[in-house]
C-alpha positions as CSV (number, residue, x, y, z in Angstrom):
1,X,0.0,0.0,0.0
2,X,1.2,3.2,-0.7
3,X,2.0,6.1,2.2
4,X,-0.6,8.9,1.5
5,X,1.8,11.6,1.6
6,X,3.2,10.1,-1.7
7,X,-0.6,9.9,-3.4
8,X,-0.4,12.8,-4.9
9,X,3.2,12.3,-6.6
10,X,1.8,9.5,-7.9
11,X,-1.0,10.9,-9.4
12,X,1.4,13.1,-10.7
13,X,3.4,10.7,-12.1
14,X,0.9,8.7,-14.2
15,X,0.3,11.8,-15.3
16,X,3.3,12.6,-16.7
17,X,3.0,8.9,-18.1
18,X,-0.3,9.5,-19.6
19,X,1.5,12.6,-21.3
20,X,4.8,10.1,-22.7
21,X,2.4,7.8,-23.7
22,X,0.7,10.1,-26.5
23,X,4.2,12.3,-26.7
24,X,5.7,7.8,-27.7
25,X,2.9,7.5,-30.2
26,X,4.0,10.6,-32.1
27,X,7.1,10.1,-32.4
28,X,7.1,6.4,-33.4
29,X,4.3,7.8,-36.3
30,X,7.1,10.8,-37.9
31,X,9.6,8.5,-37.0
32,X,8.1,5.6,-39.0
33,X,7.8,8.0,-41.9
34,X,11.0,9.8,-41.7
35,X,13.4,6.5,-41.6
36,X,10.8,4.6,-44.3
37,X,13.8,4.1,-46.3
38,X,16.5,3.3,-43.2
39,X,19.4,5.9,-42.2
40,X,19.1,9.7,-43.8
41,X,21.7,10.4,-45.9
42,X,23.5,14.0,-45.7
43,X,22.4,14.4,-49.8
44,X,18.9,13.8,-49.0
45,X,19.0,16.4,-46.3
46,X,20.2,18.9,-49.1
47,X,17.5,18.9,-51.1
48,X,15.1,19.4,-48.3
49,X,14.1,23.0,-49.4
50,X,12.8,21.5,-52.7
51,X,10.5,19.2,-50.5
52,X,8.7,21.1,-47.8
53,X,6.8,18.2,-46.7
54,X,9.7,16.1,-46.2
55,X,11.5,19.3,-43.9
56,X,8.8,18.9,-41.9
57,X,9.1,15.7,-41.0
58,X,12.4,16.1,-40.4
59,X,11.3,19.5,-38.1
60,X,8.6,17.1,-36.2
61,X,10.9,14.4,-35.5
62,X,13.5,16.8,-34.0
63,X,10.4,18.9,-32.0
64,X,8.8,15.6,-30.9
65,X,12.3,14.0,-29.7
66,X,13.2,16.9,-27.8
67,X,9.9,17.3,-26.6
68,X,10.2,13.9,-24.7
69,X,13.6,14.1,-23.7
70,X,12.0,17.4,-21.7
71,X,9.1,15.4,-20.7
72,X,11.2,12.6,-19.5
73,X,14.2,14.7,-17.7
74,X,12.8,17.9,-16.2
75,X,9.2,16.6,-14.8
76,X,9.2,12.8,-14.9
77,X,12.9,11.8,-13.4
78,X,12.9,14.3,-10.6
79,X,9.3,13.3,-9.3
80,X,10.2,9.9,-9.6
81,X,13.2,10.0,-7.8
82,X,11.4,11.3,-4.9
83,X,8.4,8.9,-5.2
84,X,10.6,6.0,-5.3
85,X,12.8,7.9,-1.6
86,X,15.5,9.6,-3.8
87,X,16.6,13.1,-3.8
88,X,16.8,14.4,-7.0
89,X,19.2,17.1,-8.2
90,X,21.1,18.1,-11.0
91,X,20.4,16.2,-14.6
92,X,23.3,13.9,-14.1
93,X,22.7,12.8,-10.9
94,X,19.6,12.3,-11.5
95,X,20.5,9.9,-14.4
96,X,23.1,8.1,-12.5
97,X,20.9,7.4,-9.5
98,X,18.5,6.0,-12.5
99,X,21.1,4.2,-13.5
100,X,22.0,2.8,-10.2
101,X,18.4,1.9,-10.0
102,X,18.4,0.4,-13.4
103,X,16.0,2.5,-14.6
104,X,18.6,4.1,-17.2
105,X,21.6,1.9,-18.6
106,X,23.6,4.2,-18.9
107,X,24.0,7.9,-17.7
108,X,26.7,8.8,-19.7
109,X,24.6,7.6,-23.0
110,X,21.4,9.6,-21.7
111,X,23.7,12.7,-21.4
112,X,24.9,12.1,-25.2
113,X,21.2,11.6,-26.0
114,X,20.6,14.9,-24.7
115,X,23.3,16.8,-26.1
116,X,21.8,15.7,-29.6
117,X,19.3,18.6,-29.2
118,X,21.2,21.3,-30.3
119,X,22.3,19.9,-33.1
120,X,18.7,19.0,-34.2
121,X,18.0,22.1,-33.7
122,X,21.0,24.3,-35.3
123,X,23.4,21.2,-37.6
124,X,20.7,21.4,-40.4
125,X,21.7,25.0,-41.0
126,X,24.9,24.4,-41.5
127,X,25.8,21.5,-41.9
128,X,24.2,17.9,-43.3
129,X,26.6,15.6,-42.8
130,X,26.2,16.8,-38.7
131,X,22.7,16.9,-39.0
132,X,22.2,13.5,-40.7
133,X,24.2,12.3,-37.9
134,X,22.5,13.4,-35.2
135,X,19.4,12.5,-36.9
136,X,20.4,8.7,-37.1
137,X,21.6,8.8,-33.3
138,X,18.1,10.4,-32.5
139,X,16.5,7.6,-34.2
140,X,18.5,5.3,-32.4
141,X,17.4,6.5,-28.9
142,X,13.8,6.4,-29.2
143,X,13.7,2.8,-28.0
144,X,15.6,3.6,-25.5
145,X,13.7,6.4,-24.4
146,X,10.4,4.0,-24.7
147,X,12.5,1.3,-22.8
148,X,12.6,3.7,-19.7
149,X,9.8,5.6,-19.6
150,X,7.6,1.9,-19.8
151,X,10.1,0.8,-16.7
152,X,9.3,3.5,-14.7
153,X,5.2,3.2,-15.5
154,X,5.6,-0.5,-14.6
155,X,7.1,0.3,-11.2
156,X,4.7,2.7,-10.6
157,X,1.3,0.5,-11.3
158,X,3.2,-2.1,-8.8
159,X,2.9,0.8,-6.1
């Protein structure tokens, strides 16, 4: 049973869930339709201002990533680190004590995750070969993102 003082954290926290869930479902569709074809290449990504619908794509995959990395970092980790009788702090530690918890595997590859927003968010102007880098990696870490957040909504339905 869980302590009272923690119900509303909870509540909280499944809605945050609630909120990854349709942020996951998003993603997975302009991710589905971005990577149709596998990787991106840097000369596809040159021709993008020919193809306006395929830019945004490419802009909604990089908003919706970064949307849940936000979603998942700044509201969902800290509150629940503290439902679950961690302090949270700072980004890293935060990840680490995920990690530690084996919520995360891996801090140091959440960070890396994390620095991909900027370039998302800046490579394309300058540079493709960056960009379709970072766009690749991005894809990569959905899953992984998806992986966590569904650890952390299983925990909290056994509470």
């Amino acid at each position: 049973m869980i302590d009272k003082a923690l119900l509303p954290e909870r509540n909280r926290i499944v809605e945050l869930l609630a909120v990854l869930t349709k942020e996951s479902r998003a993603l997975e569709d302009v991710r589905r339709r971005l990577f149709v074809n596998g990787a991106i290449a840097p000369d596809w990504l040159a021709g993008l201002d020919e193809r306006p619908h395929d830019a945004d794509m490419v802009e909604s995959f990089a908003a919706r990533f970064g949307r849940m990395q936000d979603t998942l970092g700044d509201k969902l980790f800290p509150r629940f680190l503290n439902f679950s009788g961690e302090k949270a702090g700072p980004m890293i530690d935060n990840l680490n004590k995920l990690e530690k918890l084996q919520f995360v595997p891996s801090a140091a590859r959440w960070m890396a995750m994390r620095a991909l927003r900027n370039k998302l968010v800046h490579e394309y102007l300058e540079d493709e070969v960056g960009f379709a880098e970072a766009l690749n990696s991005a894809n990569q870490f959905v899953d992984e993102m998806v992986k966590v957040y569904a650890s952390i909504e299983e925990y909290v339905d056994q509470k």
